[in-house]
C-alpha positions as CSV (number, residue, x, y, z in Angstrom):
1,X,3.4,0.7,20.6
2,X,0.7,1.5,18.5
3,X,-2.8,2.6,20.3
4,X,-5.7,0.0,20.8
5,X,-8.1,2.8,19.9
6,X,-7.2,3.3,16.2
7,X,-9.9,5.3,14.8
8,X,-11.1,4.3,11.1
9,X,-9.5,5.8,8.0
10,X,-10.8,9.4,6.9
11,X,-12.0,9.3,3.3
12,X,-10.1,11.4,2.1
13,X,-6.9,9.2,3.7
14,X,-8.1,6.2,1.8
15,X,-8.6,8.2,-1.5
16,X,-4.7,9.0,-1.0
17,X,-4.0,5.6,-0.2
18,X,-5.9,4.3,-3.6
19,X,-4.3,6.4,-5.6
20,X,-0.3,6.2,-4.3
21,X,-1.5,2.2,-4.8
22,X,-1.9,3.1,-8.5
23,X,1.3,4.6,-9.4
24,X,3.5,2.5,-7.6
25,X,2.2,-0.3,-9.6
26,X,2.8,1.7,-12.5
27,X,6.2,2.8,-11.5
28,X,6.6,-1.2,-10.4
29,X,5.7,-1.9,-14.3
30,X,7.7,0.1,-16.1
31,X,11.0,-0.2,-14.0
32,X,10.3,-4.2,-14.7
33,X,9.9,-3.1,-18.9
34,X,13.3,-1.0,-18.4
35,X,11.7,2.0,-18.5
36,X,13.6,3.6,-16.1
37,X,13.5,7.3,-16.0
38,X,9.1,7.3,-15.8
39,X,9.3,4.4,-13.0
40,X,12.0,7.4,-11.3
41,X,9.4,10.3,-11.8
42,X,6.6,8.1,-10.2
43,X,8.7,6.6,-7.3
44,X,8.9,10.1,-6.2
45,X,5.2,10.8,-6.8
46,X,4.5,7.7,-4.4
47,X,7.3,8.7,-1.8
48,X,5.3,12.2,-1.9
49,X,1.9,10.7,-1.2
50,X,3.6,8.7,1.5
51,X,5.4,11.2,3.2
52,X,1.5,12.8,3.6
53,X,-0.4,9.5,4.2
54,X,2.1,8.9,7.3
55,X,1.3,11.7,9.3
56,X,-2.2,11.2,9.3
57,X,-2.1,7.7,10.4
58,X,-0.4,9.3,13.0
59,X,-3.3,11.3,13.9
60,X,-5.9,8.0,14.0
61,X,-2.8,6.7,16.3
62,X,-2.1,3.9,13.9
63,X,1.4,4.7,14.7
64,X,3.2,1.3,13.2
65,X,1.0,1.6,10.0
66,X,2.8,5.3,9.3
67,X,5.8,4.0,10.1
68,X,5.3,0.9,7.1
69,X,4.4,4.6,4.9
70,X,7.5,6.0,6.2
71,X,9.8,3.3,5.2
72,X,8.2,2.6,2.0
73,X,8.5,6.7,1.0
74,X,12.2,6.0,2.2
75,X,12.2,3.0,-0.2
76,X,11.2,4.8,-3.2
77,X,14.0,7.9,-2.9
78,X,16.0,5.6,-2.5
79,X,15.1,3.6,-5.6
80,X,14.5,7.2,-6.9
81,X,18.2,8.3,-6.4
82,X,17.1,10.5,-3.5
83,X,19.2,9.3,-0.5
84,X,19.4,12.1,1.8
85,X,15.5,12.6,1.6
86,X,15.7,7.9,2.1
87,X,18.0,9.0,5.3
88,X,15.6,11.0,6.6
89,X,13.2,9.0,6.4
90,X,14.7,5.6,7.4
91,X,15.6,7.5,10.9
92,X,12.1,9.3,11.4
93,X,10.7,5.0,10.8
94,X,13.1,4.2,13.5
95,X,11.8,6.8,15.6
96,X,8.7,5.1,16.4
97,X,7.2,1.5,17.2
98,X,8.4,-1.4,14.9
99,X,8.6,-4.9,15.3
100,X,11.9,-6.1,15.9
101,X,12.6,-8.0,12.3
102,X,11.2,-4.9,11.0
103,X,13.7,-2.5,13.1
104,X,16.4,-4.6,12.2
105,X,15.6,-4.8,8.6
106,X,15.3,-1.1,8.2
107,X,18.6,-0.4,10.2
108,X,19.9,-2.5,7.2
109,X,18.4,0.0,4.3
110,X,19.5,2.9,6.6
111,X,23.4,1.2,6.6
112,X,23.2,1.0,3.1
113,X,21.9,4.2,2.3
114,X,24.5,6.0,4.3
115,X,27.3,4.1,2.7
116,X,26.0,5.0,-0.8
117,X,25.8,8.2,0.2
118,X,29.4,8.7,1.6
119,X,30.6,7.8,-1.9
């Protein structure tokens, strides 16, 4: 399980974690105004940013906060079209702690995303 001694976000961590916050609301926007393609193009910005922002949570041992990053980078190539890079990422989240809703739940995405990706 995750480490009592967290140490504090790095600025430049929370500078990453500001602006992936931006464009996912953005790419949360336009998907909800049916503008699909841009809301594809910036899921993958944010499951970049992610796919960074995890490993050095890591690194401050805030190990169940990068694995939240993990799935949500999963999450977006998913969304994104992306499911082998989703995969990935779904099995690198189960890798590490989780809480057991949040395990099961993300067995469930991972299920899905290999069934989608068999067809």
């Amino acid at each position: 399980m995750s480490n009592l001694k967290t140490k504090p976000y790095t600025k430049a961590l929370k500078e990453m974690m500001s602006q992936k916050s931006q464009i996912l609301t953005k790419a949360q926007a336009l998907s909800d105004i049916g503008i699909s393609e841009t809301a594809k193009s910036l899921r993958l910005s944010v499951a970049n940013y992610e796919e960074h922002i995890a490993p050095m949570l890591d690194v401050l041992s805030r190990e169940l906060e990068a694995a939240a990053h993990r799935i949500s980078a999963a999450s977006c190539y998913e969304k994104a079209g992306d499911l082998r890079r989703a995969v990935n990422l779904y099995r690198a989240a189960l890798s590490g702690p989780l809480l057991d809703d949040t395990r099961q739940e993300v067995e469930n995405m991972l299920s899905t995303c290999l069934v989608a990706l068999s067809h």
